[in-house]
PDB file of N, CA, C and O in Angstrom:
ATOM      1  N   UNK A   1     -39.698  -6.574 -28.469  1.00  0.00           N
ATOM      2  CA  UNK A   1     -38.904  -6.581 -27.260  1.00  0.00           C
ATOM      3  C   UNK A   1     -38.626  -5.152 -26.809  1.00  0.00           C
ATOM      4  O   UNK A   1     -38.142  -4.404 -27.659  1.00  0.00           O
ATOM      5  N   UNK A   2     -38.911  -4.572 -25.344  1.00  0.00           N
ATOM      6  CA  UNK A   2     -38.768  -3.370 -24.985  1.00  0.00           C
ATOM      7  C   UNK A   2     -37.558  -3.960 -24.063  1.00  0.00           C
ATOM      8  O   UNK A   2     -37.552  -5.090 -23.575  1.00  0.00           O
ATOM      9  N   UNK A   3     -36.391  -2.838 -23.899  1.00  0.00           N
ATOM     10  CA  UNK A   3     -35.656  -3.016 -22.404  1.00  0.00           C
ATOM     11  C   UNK A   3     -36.043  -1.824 -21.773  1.00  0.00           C
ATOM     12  O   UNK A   3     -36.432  -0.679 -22.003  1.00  0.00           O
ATOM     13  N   UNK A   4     -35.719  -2.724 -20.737  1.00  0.00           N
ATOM     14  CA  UNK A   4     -35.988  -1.585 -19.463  1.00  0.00           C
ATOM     15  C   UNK A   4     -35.291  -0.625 -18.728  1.00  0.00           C
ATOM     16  O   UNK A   4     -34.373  -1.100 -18.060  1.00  0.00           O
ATOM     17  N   UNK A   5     -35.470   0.749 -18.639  1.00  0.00           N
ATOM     18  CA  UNK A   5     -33.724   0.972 -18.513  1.00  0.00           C
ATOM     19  C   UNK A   5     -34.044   1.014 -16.497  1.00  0.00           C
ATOM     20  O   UNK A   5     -35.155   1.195 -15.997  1.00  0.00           O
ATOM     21  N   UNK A   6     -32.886   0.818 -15.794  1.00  0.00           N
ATOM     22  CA  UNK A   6     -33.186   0.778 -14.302  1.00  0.00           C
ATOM     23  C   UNK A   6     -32.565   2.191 -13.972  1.00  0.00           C
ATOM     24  O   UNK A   6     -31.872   2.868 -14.731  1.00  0.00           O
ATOM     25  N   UNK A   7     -32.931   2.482 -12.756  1.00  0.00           N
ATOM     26  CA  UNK A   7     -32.826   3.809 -12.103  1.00  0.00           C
ATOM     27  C   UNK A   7     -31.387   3.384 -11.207  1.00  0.00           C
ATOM     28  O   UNK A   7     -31.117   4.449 -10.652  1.00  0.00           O
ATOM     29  N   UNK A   8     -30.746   2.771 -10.950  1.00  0.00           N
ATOM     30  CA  UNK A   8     -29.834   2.731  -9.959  1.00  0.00           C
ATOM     31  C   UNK A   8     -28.598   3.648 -10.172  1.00  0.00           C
ATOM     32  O   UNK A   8     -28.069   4.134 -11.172  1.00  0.00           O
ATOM     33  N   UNK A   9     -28.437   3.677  -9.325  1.00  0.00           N
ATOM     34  CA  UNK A   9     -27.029   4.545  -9.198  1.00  0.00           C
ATOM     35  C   UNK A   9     -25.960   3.984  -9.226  1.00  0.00           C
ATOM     36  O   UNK A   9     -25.657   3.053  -8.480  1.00  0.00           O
ATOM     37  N   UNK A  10     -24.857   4.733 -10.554  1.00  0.00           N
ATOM     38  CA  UNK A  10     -23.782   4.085 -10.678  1.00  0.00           C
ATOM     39  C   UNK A  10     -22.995   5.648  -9.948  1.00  0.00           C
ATOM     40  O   UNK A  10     -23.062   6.854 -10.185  1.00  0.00           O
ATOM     41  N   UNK A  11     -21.950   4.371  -8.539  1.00  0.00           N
ATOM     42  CA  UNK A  11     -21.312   5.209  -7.824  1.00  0.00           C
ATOM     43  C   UNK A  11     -19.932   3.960  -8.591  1.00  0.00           C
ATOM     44  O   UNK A  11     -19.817   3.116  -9.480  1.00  0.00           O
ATOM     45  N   UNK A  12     -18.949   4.784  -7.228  1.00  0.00           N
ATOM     46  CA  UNK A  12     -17.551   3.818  -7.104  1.00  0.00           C
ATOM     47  C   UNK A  12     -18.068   2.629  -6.678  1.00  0.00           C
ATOM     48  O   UNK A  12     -19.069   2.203  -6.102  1.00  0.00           O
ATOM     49  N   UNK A  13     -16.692   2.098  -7.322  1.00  0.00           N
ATOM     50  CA  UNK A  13     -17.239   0.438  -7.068  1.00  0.00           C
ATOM     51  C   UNK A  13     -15.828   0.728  -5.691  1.00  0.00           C
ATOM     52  O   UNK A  13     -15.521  -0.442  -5.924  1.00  0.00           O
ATOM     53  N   UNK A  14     -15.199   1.001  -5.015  1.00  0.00           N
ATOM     54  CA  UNK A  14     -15.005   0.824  -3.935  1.00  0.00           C
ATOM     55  C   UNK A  14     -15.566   2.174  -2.741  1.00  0.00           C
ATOM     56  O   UNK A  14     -15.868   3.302  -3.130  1.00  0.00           O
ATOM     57  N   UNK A  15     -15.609   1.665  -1.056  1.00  0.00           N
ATOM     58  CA  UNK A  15     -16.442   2.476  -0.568  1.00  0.00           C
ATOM     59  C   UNK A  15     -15.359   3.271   0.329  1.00  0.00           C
ATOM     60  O   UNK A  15     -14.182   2.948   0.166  1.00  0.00           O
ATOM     61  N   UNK A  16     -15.599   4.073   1.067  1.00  0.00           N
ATOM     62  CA  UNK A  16     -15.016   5.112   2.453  1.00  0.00           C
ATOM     63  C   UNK A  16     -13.869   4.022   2.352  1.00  0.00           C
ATOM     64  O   UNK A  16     -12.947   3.993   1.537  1.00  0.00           O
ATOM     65  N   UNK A  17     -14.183   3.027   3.499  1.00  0.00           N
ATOM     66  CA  UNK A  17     -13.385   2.191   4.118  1.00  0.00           C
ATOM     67  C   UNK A  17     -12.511   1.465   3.050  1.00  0.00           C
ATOM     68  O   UNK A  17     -11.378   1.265   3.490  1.00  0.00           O
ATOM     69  N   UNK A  18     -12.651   1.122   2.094  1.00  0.00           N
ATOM     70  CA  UNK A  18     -11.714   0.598   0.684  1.00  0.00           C
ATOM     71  C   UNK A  18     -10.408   1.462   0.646  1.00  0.00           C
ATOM     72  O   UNK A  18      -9.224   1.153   0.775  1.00  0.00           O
ATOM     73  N   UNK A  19     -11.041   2.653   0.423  1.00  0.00           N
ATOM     74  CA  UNK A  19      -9.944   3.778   0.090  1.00  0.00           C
ATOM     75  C   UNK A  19      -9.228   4.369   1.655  1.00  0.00           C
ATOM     76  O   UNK A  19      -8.191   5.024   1.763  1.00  0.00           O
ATOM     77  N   UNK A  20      -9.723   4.117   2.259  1.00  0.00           N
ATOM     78  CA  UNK A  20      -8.912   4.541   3.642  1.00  0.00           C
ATOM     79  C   UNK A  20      -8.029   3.571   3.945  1.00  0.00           C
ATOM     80  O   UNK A  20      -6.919   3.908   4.356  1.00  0.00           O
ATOM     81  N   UNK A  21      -8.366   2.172   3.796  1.00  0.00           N
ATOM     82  CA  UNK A  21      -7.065   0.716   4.025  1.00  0.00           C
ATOM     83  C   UNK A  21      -6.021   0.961   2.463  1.00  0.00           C
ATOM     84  O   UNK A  21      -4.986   0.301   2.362  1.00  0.00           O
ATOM     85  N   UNK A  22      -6.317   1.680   1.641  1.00  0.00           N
ATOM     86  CA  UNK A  22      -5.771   1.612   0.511  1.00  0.00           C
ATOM     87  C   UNK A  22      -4.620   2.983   0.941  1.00  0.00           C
ATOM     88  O   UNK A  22      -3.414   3.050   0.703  1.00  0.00           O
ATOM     89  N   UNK A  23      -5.179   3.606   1.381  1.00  0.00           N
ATOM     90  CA  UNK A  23      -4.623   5.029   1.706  1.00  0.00           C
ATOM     91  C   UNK A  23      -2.797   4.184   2.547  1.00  0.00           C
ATOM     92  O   UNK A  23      -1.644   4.125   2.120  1.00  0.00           O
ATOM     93  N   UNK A  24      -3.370   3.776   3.642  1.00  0.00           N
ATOM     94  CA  UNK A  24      -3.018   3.060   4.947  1.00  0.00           C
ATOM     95  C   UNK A  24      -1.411   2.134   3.916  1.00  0.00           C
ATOM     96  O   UNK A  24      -0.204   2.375   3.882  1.00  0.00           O
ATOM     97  N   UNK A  25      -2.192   1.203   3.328  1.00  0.00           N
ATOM     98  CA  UNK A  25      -1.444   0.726   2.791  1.00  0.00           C
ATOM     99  C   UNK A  25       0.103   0.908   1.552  1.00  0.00           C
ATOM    100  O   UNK A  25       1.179   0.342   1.360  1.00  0.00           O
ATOM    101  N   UNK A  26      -0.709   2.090   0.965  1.00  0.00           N
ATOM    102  CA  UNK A  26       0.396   2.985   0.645  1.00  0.00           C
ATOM    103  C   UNK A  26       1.490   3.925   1.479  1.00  0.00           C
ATOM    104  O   UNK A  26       2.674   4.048   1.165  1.00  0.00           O
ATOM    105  N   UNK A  27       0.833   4.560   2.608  1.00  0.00           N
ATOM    106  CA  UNK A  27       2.123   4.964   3.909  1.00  0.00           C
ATOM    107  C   UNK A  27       2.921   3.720   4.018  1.00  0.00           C
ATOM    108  O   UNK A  27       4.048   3.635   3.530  1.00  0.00           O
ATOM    109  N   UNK A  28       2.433   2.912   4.552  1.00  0.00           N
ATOM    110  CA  UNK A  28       3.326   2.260   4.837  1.00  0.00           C
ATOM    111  C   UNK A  28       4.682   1.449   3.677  1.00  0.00           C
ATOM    112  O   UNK A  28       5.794   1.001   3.958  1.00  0.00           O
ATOM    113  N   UNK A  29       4.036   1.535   2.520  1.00  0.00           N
ATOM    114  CA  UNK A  29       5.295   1.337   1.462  1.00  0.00           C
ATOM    115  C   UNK A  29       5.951   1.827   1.392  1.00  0.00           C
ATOM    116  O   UNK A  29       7.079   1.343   1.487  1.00  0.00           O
ATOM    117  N   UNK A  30       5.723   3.383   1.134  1.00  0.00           N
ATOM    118  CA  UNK A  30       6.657   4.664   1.069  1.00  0.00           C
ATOM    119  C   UNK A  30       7.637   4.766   2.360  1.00  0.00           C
ATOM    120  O   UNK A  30       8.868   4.767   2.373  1.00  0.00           O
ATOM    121  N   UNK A  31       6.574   4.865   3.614  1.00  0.00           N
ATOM    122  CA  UNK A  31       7.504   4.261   5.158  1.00  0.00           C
ATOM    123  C   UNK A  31       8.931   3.593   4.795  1.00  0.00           C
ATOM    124  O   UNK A  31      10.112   3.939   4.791  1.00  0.00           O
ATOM    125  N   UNK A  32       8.137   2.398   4.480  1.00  0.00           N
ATOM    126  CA  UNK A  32       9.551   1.210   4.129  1.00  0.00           C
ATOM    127  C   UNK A  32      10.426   1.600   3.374  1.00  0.00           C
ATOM    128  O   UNK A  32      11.613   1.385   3.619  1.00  0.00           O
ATOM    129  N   UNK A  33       9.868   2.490   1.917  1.00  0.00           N
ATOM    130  CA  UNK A  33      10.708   2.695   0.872  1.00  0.00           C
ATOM    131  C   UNK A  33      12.107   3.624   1.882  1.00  0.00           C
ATOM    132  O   UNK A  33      13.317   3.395   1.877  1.00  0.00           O
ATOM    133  N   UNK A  34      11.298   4.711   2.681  1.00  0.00           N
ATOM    134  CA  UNK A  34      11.893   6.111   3.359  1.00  0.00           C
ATOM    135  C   UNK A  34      13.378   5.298   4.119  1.00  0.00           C
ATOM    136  O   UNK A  34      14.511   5.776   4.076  1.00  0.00           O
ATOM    137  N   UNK A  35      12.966   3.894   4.833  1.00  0.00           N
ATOM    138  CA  UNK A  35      13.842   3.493   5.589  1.00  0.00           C
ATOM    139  C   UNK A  35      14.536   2.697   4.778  1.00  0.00           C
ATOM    140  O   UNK A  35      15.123   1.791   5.368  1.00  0.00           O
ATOM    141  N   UNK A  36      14.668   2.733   3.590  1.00  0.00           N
ATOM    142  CA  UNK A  36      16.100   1.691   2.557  1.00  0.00           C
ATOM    143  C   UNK A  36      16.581   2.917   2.235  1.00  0.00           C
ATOM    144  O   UNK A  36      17.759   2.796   1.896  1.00  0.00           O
ATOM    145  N   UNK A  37      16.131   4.282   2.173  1.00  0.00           N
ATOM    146  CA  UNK A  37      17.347   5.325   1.560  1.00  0.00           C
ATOM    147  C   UNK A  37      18.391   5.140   2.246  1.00  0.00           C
ATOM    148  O   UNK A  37      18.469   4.315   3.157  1.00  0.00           O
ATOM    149  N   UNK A  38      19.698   6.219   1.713  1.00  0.00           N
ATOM    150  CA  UNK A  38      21.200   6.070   2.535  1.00  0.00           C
ATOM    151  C   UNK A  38      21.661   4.722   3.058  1.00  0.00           C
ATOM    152  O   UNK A  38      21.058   3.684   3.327  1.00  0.00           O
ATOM    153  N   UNK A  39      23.167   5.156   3.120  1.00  0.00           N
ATOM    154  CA  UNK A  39      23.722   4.028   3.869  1.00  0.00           C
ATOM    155  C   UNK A  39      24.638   3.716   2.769  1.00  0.00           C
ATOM    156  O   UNK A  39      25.408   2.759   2.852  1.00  0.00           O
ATOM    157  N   UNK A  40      24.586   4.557   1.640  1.00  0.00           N
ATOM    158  CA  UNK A  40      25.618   4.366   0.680  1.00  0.00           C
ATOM    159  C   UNK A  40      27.100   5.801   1.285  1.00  0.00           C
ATOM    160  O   UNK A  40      27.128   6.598   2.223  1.00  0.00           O
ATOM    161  N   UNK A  41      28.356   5.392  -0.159  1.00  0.00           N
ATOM    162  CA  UNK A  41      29.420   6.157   1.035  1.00  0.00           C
ATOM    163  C   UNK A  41      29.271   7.254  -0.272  1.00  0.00           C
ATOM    164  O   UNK A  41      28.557   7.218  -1.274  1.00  0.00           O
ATOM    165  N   UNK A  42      30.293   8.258   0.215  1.00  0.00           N
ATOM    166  CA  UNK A  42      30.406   9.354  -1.011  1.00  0.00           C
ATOM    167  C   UNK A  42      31.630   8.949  -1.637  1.00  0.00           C
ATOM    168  O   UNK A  42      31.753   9.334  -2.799  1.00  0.00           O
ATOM    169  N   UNK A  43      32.659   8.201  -1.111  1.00  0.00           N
ATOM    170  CA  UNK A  43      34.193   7.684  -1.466  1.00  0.00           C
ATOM    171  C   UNK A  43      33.617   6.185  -1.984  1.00  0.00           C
ATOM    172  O   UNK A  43      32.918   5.414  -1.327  1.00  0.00           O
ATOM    173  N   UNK A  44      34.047   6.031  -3.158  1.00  0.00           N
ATOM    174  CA  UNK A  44      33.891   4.540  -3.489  1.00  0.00           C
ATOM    175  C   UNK A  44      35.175   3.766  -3.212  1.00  0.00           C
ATOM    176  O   UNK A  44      35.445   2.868  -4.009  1.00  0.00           O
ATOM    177  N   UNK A  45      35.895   3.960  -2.327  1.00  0.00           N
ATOM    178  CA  UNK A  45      36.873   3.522  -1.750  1.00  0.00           C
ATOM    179  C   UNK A  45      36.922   2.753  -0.153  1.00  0.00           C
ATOM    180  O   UNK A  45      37.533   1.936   0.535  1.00  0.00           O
ATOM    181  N   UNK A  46      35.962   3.553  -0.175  1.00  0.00           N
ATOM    182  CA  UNK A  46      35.492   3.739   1.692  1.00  0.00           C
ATOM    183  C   UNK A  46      34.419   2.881   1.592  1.00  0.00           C
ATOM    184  O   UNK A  46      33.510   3.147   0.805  1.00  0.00           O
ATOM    185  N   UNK A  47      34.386   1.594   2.481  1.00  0.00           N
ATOM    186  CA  UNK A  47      33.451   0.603   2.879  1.00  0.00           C
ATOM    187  C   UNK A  47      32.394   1.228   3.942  1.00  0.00           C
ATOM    188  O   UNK A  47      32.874   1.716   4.965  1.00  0.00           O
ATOM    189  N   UNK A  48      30.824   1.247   3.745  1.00  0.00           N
ATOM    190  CA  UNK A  48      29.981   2.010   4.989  1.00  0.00           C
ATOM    191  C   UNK A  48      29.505   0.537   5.373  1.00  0.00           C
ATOM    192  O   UNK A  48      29.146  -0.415   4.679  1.00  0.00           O
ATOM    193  N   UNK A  49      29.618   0.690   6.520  1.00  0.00           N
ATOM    194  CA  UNK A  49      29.175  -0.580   7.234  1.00  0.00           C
ATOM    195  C   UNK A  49      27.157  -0.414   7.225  1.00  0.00           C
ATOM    196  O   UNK A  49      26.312  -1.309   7.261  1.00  0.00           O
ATOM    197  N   UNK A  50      27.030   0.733   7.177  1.00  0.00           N
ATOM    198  CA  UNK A  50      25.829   1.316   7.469  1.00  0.00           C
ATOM    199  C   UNK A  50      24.743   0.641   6.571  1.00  0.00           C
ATOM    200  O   UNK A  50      23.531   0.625   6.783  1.00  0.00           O
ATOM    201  N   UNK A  51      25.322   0.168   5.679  1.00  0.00           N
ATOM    202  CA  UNK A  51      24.206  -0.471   4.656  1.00  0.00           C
ATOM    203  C   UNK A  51      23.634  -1.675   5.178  1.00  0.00           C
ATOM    204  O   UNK A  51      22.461  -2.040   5.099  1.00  0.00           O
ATOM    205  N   UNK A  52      24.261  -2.044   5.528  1.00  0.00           N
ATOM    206  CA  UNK A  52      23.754  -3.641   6.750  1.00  0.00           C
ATOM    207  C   UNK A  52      23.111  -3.510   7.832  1.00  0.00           C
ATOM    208  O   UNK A  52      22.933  -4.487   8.560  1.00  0.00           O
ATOM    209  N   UNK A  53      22.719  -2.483   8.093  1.00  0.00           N
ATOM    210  CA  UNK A  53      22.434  -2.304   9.524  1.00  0.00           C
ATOM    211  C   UNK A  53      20.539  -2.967   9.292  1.00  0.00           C
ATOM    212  O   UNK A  53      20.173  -3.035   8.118  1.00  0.00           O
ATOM    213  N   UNK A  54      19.650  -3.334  10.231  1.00  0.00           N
ATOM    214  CA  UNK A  54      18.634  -4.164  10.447  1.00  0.00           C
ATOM    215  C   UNK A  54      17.648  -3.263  10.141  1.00  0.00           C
ATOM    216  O   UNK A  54      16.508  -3.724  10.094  1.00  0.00           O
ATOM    217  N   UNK A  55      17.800  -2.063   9.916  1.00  0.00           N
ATOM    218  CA  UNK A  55      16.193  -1.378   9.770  1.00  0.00           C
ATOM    219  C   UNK A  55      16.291  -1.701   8.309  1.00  0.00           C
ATOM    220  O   UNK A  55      15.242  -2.056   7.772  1.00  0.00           O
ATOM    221  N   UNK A  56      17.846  -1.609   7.261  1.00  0.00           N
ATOM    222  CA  UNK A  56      17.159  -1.827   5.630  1.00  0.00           C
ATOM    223  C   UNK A  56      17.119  -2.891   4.994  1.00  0.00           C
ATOM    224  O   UNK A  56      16.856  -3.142   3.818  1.00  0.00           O
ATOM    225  N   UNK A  57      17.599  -3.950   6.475  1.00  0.00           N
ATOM    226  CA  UNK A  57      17.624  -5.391   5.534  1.00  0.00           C
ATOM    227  C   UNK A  57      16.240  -6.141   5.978  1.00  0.00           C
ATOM    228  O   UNK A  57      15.728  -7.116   5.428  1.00  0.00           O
ATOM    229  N   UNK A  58      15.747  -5.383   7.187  1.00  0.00           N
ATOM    230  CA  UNK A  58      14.436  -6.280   7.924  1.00  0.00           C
ATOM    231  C   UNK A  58      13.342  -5.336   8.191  1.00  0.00           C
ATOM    232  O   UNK A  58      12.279  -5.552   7.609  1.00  0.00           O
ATOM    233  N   UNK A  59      13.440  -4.214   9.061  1.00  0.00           N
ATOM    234  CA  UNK A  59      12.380  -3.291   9.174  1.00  0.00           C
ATOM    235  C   UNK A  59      11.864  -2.923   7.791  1.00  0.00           C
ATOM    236  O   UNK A  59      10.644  -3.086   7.754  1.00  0.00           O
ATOM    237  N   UNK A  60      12.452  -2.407   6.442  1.00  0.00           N
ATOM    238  CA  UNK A  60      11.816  -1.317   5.756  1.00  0.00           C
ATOM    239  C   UNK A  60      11.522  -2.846   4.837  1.00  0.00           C
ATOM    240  O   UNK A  60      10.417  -2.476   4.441  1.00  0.00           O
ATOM    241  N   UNK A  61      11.614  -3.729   4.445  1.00  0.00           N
ATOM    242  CA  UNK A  61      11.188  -4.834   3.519  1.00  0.00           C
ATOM    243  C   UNK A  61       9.200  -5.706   3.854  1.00  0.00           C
ATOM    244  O   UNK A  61       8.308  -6.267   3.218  1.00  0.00           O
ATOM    245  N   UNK A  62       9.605  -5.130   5.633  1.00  0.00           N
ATOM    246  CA  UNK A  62       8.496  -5.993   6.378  1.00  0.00           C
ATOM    247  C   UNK A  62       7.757  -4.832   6.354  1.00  0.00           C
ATOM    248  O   UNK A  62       6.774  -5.266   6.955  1.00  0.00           O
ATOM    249  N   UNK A  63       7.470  -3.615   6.102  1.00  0.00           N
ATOM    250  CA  UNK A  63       6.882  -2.643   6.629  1.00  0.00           C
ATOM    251  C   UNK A  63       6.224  -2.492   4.334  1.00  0.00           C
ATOM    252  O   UNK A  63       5.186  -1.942   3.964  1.00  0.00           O
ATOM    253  N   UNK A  64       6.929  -2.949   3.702  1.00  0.00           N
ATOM    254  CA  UNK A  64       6.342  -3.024   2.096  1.00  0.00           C
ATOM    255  C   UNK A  64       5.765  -3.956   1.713  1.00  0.00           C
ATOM    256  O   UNK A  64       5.057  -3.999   0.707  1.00  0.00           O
ATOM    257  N   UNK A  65       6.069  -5.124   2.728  1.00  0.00           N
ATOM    258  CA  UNK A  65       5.308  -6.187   2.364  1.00  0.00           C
ATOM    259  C   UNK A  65       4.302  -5.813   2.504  1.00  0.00           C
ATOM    260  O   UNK A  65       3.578  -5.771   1.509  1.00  0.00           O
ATOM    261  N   UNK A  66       3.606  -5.215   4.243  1.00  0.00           N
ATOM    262  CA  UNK A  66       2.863  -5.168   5.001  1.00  0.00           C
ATOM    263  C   UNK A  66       1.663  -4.149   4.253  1.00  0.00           C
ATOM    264  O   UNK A  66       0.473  -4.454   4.326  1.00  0.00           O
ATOM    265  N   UNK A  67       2.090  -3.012   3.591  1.00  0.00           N
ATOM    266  CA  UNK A  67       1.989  -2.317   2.864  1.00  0.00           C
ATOM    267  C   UNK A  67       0.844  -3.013   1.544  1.00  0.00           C
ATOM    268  O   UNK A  67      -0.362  -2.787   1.446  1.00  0.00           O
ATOM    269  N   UNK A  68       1.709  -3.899   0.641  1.00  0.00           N
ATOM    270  CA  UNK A  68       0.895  -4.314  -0.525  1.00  0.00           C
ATOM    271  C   UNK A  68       0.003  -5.223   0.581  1.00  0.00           C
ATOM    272  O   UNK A  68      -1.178  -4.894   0.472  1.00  0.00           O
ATOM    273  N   UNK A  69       0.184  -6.227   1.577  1.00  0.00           N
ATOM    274  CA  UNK A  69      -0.715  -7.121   1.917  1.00  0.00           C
ATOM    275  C   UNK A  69      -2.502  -6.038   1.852  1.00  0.00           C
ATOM    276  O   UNK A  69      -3.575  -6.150   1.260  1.00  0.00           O
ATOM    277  N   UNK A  70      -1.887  -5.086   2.838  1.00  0.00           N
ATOM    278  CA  UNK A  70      -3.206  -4.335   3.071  1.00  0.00           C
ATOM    279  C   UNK A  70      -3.417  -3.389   1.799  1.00  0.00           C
ATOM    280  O   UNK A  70      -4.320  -2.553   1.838  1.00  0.00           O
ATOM    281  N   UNK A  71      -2.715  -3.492   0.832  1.00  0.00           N
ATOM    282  CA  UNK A  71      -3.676  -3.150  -0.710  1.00  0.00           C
ATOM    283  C   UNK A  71      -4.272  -3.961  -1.066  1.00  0.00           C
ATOM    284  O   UNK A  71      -5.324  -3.513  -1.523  1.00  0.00           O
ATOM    285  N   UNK A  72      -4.208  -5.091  -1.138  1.00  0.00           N
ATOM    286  CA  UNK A  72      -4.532  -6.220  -1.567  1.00  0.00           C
ATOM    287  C   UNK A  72      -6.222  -6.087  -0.381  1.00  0.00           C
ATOM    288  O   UNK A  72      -7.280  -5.474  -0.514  1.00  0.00           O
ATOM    289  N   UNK A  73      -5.799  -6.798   0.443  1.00  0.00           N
ATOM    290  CA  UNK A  73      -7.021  -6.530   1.659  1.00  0.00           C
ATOM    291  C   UNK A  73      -8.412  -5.264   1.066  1.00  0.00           C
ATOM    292  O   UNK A  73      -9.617  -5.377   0.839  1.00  0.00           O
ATOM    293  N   UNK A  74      -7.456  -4.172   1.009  1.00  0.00           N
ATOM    294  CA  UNK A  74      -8.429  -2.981   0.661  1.00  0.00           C
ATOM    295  C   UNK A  74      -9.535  -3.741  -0.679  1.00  0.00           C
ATOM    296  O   UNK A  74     -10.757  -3.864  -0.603  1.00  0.00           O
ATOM    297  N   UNK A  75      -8.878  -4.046  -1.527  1.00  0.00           N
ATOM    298  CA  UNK A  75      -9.044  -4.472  -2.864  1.00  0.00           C
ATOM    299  C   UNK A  75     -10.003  -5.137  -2.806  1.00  0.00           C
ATOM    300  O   UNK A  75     -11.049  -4.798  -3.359  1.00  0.00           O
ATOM    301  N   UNK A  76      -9.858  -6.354  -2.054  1.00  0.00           N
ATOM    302  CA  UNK A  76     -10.841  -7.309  -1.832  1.00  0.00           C
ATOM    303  C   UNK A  76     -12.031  -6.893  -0.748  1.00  0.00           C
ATOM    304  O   UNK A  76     -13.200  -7.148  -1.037  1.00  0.00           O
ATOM    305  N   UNK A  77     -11.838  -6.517  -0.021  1.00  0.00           N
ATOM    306  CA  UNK A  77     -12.743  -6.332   1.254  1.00  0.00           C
ATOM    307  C   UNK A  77     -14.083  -5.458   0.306  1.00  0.00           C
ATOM    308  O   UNK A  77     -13.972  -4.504  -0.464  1.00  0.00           O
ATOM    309  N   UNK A  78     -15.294  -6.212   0.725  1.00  0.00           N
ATOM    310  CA  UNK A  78     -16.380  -5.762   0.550  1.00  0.00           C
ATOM    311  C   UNK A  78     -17.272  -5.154   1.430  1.00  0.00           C
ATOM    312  O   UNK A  78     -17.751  -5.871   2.309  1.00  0.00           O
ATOM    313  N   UNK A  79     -17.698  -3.603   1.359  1.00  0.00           N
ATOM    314  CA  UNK A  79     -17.921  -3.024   2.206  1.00  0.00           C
ATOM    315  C   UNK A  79     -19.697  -3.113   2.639  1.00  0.00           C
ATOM    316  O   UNK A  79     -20.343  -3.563   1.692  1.00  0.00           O
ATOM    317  N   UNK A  80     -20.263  -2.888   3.449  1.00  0.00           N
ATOM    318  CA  UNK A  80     -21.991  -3.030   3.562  1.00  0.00           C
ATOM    319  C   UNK A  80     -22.340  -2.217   2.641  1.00  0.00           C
ATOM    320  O   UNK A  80     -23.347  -2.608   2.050  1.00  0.00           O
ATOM    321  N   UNK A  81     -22.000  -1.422   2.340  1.00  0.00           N
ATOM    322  CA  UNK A  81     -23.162  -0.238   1.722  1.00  0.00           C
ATOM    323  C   UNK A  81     -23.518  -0.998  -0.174  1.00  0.00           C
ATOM    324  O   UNK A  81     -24.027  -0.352  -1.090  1.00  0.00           O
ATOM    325  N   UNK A  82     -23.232  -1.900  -0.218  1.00  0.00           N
ATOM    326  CA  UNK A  82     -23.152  -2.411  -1.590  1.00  0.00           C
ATOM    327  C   UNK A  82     -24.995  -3.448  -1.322  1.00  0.00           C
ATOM    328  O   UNK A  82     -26.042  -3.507  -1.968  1.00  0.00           O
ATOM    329  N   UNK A  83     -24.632  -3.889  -0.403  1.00  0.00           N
ATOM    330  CA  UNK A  83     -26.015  -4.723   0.065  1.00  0.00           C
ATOM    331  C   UNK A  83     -27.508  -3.897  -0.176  1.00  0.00           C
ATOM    332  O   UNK A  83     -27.772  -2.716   0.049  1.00  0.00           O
ATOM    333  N   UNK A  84     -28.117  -4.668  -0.561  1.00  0.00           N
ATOM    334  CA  UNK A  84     -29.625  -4.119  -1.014  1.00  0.00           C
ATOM    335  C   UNK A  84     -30.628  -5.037  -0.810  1.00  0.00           C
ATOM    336  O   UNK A  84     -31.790  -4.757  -1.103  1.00  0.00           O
TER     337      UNK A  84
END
């Protein structure tokens, strides 16, 4: 029994476009993460209303979801250049 060894090229197994939606998808976590900072008080006496306000209970949660969805996407998405 001989094997054969093959000539192909071992590159990344993801392509350009993988890592650019992956890129994409990480801003936008960090985004979200950026918009839950503050809104805490320096007096733990003192109530901040500020913590309730709609960008950290709805904007920055939808903007991390949005975030892993399109890691996920990147992850999966199969690019042409793999075709032979």
């Amino acid at each position: 029994m001989t094997q054969k060894t093959s000539n192909k090229k071992i590159g990344s197994v993801f392509g350009k476009v993988n890592y650019l939606l992956m890129l994409a998808g990480i801003v936008l976590m960090v985004l979200g993460y950026l918009l839950m900072i503050g809104g805490g008080s320096n007096d733990p006496n003192v109530f901040n209303p500020e913590i309730f306000s709609p960008r950290r209970l709805t904007l920055a949660p939808i903007l991390i979801i949005a975030g892993i969805v399109v890691n996920v996407i990147a992850i999966l998405y199969k690019s042409n250049r793999n075709k032979e």
